[in-house]
C-alpha positions as CSV (number, residue, x, y, z in Angstrom):
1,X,103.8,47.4,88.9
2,X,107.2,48.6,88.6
3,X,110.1,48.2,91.2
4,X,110.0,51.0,93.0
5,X,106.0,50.8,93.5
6,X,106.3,47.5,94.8
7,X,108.8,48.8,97.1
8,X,106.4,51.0,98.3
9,X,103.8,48.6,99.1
10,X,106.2,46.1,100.8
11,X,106.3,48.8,103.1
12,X,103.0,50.1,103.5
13,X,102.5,46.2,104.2
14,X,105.0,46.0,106.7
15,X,103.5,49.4,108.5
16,X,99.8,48.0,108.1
17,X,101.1,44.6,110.0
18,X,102.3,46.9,112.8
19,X,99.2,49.2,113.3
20,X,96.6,50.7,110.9
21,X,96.7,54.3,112.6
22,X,95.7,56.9,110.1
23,X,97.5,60.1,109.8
24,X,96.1,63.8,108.4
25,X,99.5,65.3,108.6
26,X,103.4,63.8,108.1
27,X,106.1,65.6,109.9
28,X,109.9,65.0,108.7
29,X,112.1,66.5,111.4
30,X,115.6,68.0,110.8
31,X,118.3,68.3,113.1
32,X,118.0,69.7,116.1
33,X,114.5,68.8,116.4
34,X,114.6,64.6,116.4
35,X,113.2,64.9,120.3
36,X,109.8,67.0,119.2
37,X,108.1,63.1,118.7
38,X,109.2,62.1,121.9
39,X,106.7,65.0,123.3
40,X,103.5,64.8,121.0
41,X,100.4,62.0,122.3
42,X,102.1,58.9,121.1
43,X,100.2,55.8,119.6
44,X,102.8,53.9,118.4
45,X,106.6,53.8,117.3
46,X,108.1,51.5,114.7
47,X,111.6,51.6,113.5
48,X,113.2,52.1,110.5
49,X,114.8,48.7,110.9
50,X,111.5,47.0,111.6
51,X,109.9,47.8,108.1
52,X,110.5,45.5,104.9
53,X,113.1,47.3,102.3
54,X,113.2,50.6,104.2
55,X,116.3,52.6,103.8
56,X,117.8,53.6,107.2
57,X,119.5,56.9,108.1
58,X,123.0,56.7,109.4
59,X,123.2,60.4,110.5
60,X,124.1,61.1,114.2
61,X,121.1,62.9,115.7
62,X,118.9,60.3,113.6
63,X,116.9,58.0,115.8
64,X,115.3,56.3,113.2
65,X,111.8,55.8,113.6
66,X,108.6,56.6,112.6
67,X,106.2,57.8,115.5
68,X,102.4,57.6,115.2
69,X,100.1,60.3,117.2
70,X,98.6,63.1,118.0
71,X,99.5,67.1,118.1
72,X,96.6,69.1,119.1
73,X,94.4,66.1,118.5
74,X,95.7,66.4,114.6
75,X,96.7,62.9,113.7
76,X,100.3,62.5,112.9
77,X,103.1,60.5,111.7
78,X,106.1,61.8,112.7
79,X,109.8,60.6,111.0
80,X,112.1,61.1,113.5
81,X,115.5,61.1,111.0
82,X,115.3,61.3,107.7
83,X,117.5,59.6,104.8
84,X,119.9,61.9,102.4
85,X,121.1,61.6,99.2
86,X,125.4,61.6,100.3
87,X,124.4,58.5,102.3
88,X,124.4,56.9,99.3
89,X,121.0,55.6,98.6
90,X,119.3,56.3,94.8
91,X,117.2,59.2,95.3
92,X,114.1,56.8,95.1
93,X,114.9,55.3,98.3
94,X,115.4,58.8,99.9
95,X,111.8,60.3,98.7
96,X,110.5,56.7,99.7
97,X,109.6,57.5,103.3
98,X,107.9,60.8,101.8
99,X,105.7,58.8,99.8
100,X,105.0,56.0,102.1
101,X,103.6,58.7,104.7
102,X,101.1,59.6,101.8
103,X,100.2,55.9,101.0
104,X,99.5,56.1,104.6
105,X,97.3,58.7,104.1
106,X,98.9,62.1,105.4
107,X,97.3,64.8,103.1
108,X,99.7,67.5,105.1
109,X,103.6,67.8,104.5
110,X,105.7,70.1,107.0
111,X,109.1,69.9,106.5
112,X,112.0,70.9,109.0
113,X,115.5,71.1,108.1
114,X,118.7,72.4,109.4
115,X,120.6,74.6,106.8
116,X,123.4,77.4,105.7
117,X,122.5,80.9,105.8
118,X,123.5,82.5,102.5
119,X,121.6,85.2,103.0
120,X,123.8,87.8,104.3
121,X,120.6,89.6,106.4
122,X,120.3,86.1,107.8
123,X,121.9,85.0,111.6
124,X,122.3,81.8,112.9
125,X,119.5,80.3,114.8
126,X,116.5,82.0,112.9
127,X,113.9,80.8,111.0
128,X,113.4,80.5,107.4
129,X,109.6,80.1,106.0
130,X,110.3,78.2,102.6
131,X,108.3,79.9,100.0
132,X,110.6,78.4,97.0
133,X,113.3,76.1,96.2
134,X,115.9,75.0,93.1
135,X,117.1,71.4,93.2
136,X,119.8,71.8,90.1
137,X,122.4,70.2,91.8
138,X,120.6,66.7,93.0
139,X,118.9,64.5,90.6
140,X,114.8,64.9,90.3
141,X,113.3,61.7,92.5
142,X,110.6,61.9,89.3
143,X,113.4,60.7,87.0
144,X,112.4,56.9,85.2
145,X,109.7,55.1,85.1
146,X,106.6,57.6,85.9
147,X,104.5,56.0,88.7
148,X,101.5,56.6,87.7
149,X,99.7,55.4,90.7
150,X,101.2,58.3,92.6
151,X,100.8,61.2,89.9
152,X,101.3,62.4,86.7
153,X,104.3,62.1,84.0
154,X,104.8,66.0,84.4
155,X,103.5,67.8,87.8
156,X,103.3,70.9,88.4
157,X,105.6,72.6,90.6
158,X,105.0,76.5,90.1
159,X,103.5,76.1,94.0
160,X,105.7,73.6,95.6
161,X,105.3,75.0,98.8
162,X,101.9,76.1,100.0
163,X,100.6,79.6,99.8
164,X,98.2,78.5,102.2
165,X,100.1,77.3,104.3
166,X,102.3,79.4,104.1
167,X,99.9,82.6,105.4
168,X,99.1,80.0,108.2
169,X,103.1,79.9,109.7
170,X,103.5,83.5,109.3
171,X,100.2,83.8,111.7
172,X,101.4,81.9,114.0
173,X,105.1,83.1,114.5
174,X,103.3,86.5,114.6
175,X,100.9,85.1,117.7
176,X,104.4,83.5,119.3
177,X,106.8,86.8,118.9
178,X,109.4,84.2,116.7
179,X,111.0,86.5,113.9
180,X,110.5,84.6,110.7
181,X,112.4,85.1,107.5
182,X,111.5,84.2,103.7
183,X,113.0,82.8,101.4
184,X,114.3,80.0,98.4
185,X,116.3,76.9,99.6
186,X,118.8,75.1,97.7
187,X,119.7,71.5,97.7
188,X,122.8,70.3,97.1
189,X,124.4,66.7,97.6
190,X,126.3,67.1,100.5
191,X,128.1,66.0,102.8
192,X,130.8,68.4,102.3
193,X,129.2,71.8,103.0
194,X,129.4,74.1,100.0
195,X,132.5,76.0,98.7
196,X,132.5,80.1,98.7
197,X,131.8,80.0,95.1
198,X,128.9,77.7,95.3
199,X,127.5,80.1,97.5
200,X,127.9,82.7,95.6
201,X,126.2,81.1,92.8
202,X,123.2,80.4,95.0
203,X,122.9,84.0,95.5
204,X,123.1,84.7,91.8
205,X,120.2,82.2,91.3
206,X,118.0,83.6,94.2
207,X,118.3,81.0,96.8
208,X,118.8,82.2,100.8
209,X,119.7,79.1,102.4
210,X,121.4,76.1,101.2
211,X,121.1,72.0,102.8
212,X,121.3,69.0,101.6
213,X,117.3,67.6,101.9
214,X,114.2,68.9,101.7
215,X,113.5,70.0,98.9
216,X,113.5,66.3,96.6
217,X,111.2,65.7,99.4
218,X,108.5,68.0,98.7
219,X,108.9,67.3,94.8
220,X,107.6,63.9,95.5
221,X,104.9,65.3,97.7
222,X,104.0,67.2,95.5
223,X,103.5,64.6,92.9
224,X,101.3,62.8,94.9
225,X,99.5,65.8,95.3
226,X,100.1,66.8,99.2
227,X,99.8,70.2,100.3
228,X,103.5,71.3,101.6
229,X,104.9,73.7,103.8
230,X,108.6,73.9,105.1
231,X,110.4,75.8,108.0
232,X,114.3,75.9,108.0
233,X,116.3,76.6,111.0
234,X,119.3,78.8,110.2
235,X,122.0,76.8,111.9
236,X,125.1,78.9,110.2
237,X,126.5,81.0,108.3
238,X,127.6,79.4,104.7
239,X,131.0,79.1,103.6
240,X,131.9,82.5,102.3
241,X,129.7,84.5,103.8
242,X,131.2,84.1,107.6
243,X,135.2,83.3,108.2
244,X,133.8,80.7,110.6
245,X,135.1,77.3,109.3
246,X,131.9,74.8,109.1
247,X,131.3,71.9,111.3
248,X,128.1,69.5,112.3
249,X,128.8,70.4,116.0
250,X,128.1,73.9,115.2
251,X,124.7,72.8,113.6
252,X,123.7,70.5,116.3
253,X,124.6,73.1,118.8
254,X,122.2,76.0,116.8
255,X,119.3,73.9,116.3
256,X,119.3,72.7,120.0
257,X,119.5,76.5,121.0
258,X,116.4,77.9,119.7
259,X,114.7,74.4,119.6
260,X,112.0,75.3,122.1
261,X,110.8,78.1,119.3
262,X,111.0,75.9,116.6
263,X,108.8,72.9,118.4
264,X,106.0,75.8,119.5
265,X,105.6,77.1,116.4
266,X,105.5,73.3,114.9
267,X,103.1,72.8,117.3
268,X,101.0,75.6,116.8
269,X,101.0,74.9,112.9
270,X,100.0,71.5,112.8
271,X,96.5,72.6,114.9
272,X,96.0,75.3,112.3
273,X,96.9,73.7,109.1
């Protein structure tokens, strides 16, 4: 068993000491959204801090914790703050939540995530159905050691995010009258937010929105074999393509705007997924 497995089970142990509810479906909320737990049928809360070896988030917005329950009598897991690359943890620790929410026994992956428009037909405050994404500039969480209790040396990723799925969201936005976009995300490191000609490059490889999670996320989930999905809200413009200089207020402030739409249509996916 190598290091990072054991990891893994330390905290599946820890979880298991704490309660042994069962979730179909993991939820990792993004900014803007961290208060969608505090609405669902809750079973139980543990935080972060209370698990064995769990990596933390220091984000503001964060809460922390991972909250157990029910959405439209799907069972869920819910992680209220996630953990990023530029807080300096190896990417192993920042997919480890991802993967302990499998051991668990989520089969289900939606992701949320504030991020940049670079997209020029895009506008703050819509909503961006993931249907692709290019992780150049982070390193793979599948780098070392293979583990090959989780999946194979050399997954496939040609449908990261599911079709599926995907049809299912697009339903559902349609029943809800929410305008919902397409399109590729990009990751990069963070925390500074990307220069005009990183944006620029983004649009010469295809990608329409750009953060700095997400997508190492459902490259692990992926590799454990979990069916994925992922939503992005359009907090602003990237650099470059609005004059508008970039701040975190600005993205706090766009994700709690049209955070009612995003947790109906979260809602409304998680009963038909």
């Amino acid at each position: 068993m190598n290091d990072t497995y054991r990891k893994l089970t330390t905290c599946l142990e820890s979880v298991r000491a704490k309660t042994d509810f069962k979730p179909e479906a993991a939820l990792i909320l993004g900014s803007g959204l961290g208060d969608y737990a505090d609405g669902i049928r809750i079973e139980t809360a543990i935080d972060y801090t209370e698990i064995e070896g769990f990596p933390t988030s220091t984000v503001a917005g964060h809460k922390g914790r991972f909250v157990f329950g029910y959405v439209q009598d799907v069972p869920v897991v819910v992680m209220q703050g996630r953990v990023h690359y530029y807080e300096g943890y190896p990417m192993q620790d920042v997919v480890l939540p991802t993967r302990l929410m499998g051991l668990m026994g989520a089969k289900k992956l939606v992701l949320t995530n504030a991020a940049g428009g670079v997209n020029p037909d895009f506008r703050p405050g819509c909503f961006m159905l993931l249907t692709d994404h290019i992780t150049t500039g982070i390193p793979s969480p599948l780098i070392g050691a293979n583990l090959e209790e989780l999946g194979p040396r050399f997954p496939d990723m040609s449908e990261v995010y599911s079709l599926r799925m995907r049809e299912i969201i697009k339903l559902e936005a349609e029943k809800l009258d929410i305008p919902l976009r397409e399109g590729v995300y990009v990751q990069f490191t963070g925390p500074a937010y990307e220069t005009p000609a990183e944006v620029r490059m983004c649009r010469l490889w295809g990608g329409d929105a750009v953060g700095m999670s997400t997508a190492c996320e459902a490259m692990a989930a992926r590799h454990m074999g979990l069916e994925v999905c992922g939503i992005s809200c359009i907090t602003n413009m990237a650099a470059g393509i609005s004059k508008q200089p970039l701040d975190h207020k600005e993205v706090q402030e766009t994700a709690d705007r049209v955070s009612a739409q995003f947790k109906e249509l979260i809602t409304a996916v998680i009963g038909k997924i």
